[in-house]
N, C-alpha and C positions, 0 to 999 in steps of 0.2 A: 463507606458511602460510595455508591456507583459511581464513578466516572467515564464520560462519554468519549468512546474509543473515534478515528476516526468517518467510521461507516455514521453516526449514533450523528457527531456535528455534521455532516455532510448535508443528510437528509433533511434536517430543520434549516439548514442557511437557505438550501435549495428550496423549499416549504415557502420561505418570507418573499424570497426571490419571485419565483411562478404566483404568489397571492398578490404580489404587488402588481404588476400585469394586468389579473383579474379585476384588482381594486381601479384601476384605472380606467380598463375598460366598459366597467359600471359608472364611472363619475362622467365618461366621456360619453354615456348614454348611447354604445355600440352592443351594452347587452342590458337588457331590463330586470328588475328586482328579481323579480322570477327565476329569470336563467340564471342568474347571479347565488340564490338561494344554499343550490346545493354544494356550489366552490366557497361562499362564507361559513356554512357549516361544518365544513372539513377542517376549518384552523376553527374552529372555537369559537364564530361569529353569529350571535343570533340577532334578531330586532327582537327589543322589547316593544312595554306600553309606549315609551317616552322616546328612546333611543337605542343606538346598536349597545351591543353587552357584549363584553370580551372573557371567555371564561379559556383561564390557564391551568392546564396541567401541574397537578402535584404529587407526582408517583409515589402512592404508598403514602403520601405526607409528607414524605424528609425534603426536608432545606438545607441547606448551609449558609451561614451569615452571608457571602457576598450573593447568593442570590434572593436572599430578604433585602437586604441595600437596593436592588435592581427593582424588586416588587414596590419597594418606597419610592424611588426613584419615576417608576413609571406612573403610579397615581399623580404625582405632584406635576408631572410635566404633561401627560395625555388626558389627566382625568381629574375629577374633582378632591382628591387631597387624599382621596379614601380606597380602601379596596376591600374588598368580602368576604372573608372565608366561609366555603361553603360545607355541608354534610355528606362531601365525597371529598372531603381534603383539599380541594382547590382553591382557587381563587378567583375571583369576579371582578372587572370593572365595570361601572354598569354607566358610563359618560362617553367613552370614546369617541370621535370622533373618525367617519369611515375611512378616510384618506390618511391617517395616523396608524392605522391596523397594521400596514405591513413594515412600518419603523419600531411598532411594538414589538413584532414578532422577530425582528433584526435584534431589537435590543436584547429578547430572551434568549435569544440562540447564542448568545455573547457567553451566556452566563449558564447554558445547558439547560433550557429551561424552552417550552415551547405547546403549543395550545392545540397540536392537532389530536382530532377524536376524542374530544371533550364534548363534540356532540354529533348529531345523527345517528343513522341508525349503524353504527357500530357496537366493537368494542368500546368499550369508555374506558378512562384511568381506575385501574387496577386500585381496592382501599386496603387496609391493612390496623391491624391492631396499633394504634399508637402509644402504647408502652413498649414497641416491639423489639427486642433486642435488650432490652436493658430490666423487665419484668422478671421476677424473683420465682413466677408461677410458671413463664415459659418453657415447652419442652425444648425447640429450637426456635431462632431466630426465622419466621416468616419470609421476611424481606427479600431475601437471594430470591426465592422463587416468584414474587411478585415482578423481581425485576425481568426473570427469565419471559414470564408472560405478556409483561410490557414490548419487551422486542420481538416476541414471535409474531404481537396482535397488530404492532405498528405498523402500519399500510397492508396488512394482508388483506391480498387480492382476493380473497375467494372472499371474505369476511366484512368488507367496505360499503355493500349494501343488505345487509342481514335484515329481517323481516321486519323487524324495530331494535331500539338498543339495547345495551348486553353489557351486564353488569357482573364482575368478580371482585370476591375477596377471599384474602386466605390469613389465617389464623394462627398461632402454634403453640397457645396453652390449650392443654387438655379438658379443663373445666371450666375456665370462664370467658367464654366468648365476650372478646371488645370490637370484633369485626364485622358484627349482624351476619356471618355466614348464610343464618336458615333464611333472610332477607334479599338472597340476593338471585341473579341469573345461575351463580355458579357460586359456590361457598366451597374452598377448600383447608381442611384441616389435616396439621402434620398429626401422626397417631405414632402408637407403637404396637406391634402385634402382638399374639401369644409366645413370639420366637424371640422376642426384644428388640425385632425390628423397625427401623421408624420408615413410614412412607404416608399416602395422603389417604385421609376418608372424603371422598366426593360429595356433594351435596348439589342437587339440580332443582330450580324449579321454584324457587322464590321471588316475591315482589309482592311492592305494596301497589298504589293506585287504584284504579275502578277495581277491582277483584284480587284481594289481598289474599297471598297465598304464604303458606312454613314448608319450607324445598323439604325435598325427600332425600335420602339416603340410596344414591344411586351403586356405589362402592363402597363397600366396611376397608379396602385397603388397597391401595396401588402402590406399587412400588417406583422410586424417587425416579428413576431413567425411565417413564413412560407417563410422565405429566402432561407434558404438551402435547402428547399422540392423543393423550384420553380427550381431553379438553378438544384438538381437533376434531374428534369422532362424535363427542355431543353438538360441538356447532356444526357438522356437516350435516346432520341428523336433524338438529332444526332449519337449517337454512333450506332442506329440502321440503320441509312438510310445512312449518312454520306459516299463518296465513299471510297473505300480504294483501288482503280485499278488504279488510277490517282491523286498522289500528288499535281496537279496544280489546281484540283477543289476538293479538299477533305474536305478544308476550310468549317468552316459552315455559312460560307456567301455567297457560291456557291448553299449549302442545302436552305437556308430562299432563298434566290432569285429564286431557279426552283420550289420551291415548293409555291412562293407566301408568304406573312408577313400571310395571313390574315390563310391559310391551316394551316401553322407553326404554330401556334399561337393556334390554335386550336385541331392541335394534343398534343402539350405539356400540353393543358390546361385538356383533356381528360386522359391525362399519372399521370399527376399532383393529381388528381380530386381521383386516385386509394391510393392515400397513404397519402395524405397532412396534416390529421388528426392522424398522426399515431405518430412511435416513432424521427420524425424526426423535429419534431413541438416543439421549441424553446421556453423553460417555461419561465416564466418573473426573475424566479433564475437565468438562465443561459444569460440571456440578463445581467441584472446588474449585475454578477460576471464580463461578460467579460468589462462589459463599467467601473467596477472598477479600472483594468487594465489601462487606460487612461484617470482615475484624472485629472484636470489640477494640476501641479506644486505647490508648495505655494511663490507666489509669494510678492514681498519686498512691502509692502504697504507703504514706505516711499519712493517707487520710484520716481524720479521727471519728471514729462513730460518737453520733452525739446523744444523749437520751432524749430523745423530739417528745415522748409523752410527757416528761419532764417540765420539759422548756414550753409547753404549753399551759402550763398551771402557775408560770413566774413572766414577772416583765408587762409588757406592753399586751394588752387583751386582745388586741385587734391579730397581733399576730400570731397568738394562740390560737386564735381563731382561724388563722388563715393555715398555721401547722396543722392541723387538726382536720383539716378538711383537704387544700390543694396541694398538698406535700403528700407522696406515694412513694411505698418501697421496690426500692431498687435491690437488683439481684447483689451488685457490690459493695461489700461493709465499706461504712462513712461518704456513701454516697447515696442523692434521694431522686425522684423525678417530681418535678414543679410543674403544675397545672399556671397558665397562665390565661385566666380570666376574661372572656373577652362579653361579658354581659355586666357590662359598667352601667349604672339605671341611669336612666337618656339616652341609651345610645342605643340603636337596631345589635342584635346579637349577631356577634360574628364580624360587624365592621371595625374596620381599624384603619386609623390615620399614618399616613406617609411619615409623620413622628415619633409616631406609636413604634411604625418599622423600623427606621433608623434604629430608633432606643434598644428593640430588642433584638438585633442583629451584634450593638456591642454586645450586650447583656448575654450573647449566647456566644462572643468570643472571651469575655471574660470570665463567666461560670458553667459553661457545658458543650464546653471544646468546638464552637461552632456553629450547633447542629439548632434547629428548631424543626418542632413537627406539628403538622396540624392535624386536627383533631374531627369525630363527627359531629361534634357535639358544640362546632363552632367555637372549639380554644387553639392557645398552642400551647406546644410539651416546650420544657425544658429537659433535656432527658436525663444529663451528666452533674448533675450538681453535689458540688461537695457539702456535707452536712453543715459542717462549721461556717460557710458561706452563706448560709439560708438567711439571717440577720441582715447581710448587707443587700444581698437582692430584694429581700422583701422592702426595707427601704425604697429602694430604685424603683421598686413596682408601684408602690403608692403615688410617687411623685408621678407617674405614666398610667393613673387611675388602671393599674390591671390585677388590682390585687384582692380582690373582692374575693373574698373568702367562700365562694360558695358553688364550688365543684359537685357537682352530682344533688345538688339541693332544688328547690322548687325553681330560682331565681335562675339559676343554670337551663335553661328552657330554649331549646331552637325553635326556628322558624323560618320558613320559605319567605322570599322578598313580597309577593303577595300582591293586591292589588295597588302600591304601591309604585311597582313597576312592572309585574306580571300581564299581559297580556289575555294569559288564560285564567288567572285568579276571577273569582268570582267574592271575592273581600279580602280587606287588610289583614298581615297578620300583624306586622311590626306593632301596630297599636297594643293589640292584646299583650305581647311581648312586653312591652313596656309599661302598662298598666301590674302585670303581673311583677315585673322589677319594683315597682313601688310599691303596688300593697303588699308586697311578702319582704320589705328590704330589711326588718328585723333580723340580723344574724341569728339573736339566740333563739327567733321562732323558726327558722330555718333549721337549725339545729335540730330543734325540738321534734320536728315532723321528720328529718332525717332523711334517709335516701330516696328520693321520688322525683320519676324522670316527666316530662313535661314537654310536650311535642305540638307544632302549630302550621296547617297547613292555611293555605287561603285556597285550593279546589280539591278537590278528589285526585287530581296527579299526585299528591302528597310525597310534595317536596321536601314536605317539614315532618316525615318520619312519621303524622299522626295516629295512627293503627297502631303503633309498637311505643307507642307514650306509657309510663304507667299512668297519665290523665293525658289522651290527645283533644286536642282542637281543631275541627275542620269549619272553613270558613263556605258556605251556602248563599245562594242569590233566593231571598224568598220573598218574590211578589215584587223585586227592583230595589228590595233592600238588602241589608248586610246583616247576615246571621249567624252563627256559628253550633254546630252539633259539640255537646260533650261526651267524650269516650271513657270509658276505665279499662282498668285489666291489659294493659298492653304490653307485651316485655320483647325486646331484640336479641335476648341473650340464652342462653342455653333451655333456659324454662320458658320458651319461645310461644309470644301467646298473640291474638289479635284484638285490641280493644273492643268494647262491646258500647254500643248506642247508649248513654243514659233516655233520650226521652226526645223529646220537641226539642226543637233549637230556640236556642236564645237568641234576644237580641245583644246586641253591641256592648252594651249599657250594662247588662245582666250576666254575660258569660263570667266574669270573674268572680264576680260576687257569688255564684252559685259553686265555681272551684273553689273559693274559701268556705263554703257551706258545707261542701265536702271534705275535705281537710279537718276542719272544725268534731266532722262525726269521726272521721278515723282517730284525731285525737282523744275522742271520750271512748271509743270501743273496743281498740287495739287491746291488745288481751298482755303488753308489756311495753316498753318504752323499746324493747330488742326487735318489736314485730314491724316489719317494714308496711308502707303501705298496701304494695301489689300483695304481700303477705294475709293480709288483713282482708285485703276485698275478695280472694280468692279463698279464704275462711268463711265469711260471710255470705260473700253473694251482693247483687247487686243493690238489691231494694232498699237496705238502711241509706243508703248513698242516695239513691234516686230519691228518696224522701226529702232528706237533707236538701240535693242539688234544688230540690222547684218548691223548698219553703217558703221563701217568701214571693216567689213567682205569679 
């Protein structure tokens, strides 16, 4: 895990310092909301509906226990008891208080932890597969490079007012994207060539929102000491043409698409071509320092592997249930990775309690050396778990309601905070969210319908991933009321696809009932109990679904 050299703590002391200043001279009404706007954006300060919202950096996901203690720590003292993990790894306080902001941002620097360009129109935190490093499918470990582009992007000057924000991740299994790459500003994946070389295949030009785009294939292959030169040459390339008179096409997935992959492609490679060889060309010191950083662990060589399929079929049902689903292989025999739950039915998905944090900061110094990672999908990883240990954690999880057996299932459902606290929401999602935890909270019906992703946004910003749902949910203002569109066919992962409209929007009342109406037909039509749902719709077609969806409508 990275550790912050001293340039890395310098910067963030000095960050709390200079915002504290700001924050002052805003409460003493020497500079008005306004001016004040763009210096609370820079550390991560936005106004919500209700209140300011503190959104912190979580590079890549990875934690270590003592700074989960610090995130508990900070809800219970600045904020309402609670904090939020979002679908960029991060984390949100949505209470704060604005005079407390730069004692938050003191206390994160403590702990190497800090909230600048989490938002505006930058770079944003870097995501990353959160199996990374410990996945049994991975070619390399992601990470190290994630981290490389976290410090090239951190304050750079050229890059601090880019035409609107700018989204990366980087990936390094071959086949199964957990990073949404084709989703993003910049998607980078480790490859290997015909030579048996490994280095990055580039991906530009993704995003969802008003005009949901699948990025293109800008590079089949870049080699490892000219990452950050590439990456420079596409953002110098949008920051020049990139529109800045209209935020709804400012995206540079609006740029790659008017200007064609293949033009794109070729002016970056022409921008590229001017410096590539220069000082920004990555020596092989600088490559293995940073991949030192991300060792694996030393792990118990007296671990025992344990037969989990087994152990699912004896004892306690609930925890069959819960092996069986949030328990993932890990690359190291007699060790597993643990999905830890954070869609407990009542509770908005993704939030967790300053108790919650505590609990799982021991839990991750007693069973997985530390570390915790967050997830997009609104969980945390346990990464390191020994097999034979699984019994006593799952215990601990129950008592800490995080053990809800239902990883990648219906009830597993994100969602944007929404008209609840959104600003720009045009309806709640939390509700539907939670309606949906209850009428799907059947494990073994969960079971039954099997892998199917479930996505909620409350506008067309779609914060809540609803385009790449295999069912999304966008929340609509129709007529001053609350409505919500159903999508099918939506996938973030290698077989990268964009939901399609089922029909009229529903009311409030009716959205769920017509997502069980659907479910209900993929259960009678599915051509095996093997065929997934996105599987099935995309066998099918839309119209037995759409049938289905407005039966009783």
């Amino acid at each position: 895990m990275y550790q912050y050299d001293s340039y890395d703590q310098l910067i963030v002391e000095q960050r709390a310092k200079q915002f504290h200043g700001q924050v002052q001279r805003r409460l003493s009404g020497e500079i008005t909301e306004l001016e004040f706007k763009p210096l609370r954006l820079q550390n991560g300060l936005y106004m919500q509906l209700h209140a300011y919202m503190l959104r912190v950096a979580v590079p890549y996901g990875l934690l270590n226990s003592k700074q989960v203690r610090k995130l508990a720590h900070i809800a219970r003292t600045y904020d309402r008891g609670y904090g939020h993990f979002t679908t960029r790894q991060n984390i949100q306080y949505n209470w704060p208080k604005l005079e407390d902001v730069p004692k938050i941002l003191e206390e994160l620097a403590s702990v190497q932890m800090q909230a600048i360009q989490t938002s505006g129109n930058c770079i944003r935190n870097t995501t990353s597969d959160p199996f990374a490093g410990v996945s049994p499918d991975e070619l390399e470990d992601p990470r190290p490079y994630c981290e490389l582009i976290r410090q090239w992007s951190t304050l750079h000057p050229e890059f601090a007012f880019l035409p609107r924000k700018f989204k990366i991740a980087v990936t390094g299994t071959p086949d199964k994207d957990r990073a949404a790459i084709r989703f993003h500003d910049i998607g980078v994946r480790i490859v290997r060539n015909d030579a048996g070389e490994r280095g990055f295949q580039i991906w530009v030009g993704g995003g969802l929102g008003r005009t949901p785009f699948i990025a293109s294939v800008v590079r089949e292959f870049l080699p490892y000491e000219h990452l950050l030169s590439y990456l420079e040459a596409i953002l110098r390339v949008y920051n020049l043409h990139g529109r800045r008179d209209n935020k709804y096409k400012a995206r540079i997935k609006i740029l790659v698409s008017e200007l064609g992959v293949a033009e794109f492609t070729k002016q970056v490679e022409a921008e590229w071509a001017t410096f590539k060889d220069g000082a920004m060309k990555l020596t092989d010191a600088e490559l293995d320092r940073m991949r030192e950083a991300f060792t694996p662990p030393q792990y118990d060589p007296d671990a025992k592997p344990v037969d989990l399929a087994a152990a699912q079929l004896t004892g306690d049902r609930r925890y069959g249930q819960w092996l069986r689903n949030n328990v993932q292989p890990h690359k190291q025999p007699g060790y597993s990775i643990v999905v830890l739950s954070l869609k407990t039915p009542g509770i908005p998905p993704g939030d967790v309690s300053d108790t919650q944090m505590d609990a799982v900061a021991n839990l991750a110094d007693k069973f997985s050396m530390g570390r915790v990672v967050v997830t997009h999908a609104q969980n945390l990883v346990l990464s390191d778990v020994k097999q034979q240990d699984l019994p006593e954690l799952f215990t601990q999880l129950v008592k800490l309601d995080m053990a809800t057996p239902n990883f990648d299932r219906v009830t597993d459902a994100i969602c944007c905070p929404g008209l609840d606290y959104c600003a720009l929401a045009n309806a709640r999602s939390i509700p539907v969210a939670l309606e949906i935890s209850e009428r799907f909270a059947d494990i073994d019906y969960q079971n039954d319908i099997g892998q199917c992703s479930i996505k909620i946004s409350g506008c067309i910003n779609a914060c809540g991933h609803h385009h790449v749902g295999n069912i999304g949910i966008l929340g609509i203002d129709k007529h001053g009321e609350e409505h919500y569109q159903l999508m099918l066919g939506g996938c973030e992962s290698d077989s990268a696809s964009i939901g399609k409209v089922v029909g009229p929007a529903f009311k409030q009342g009716e959205v769920v009932g017509a997502l069980e109406n659907v479910l209900r037909k993929y259960l009678d039509v599915r051509s095996s109990e093997d065929e997934t749902f996105l599987e099935c719709f995309r066998r099918l077609g839309m119209q037995p679904f759409k049938e289905a969806a407005y039966a009783n409508h």
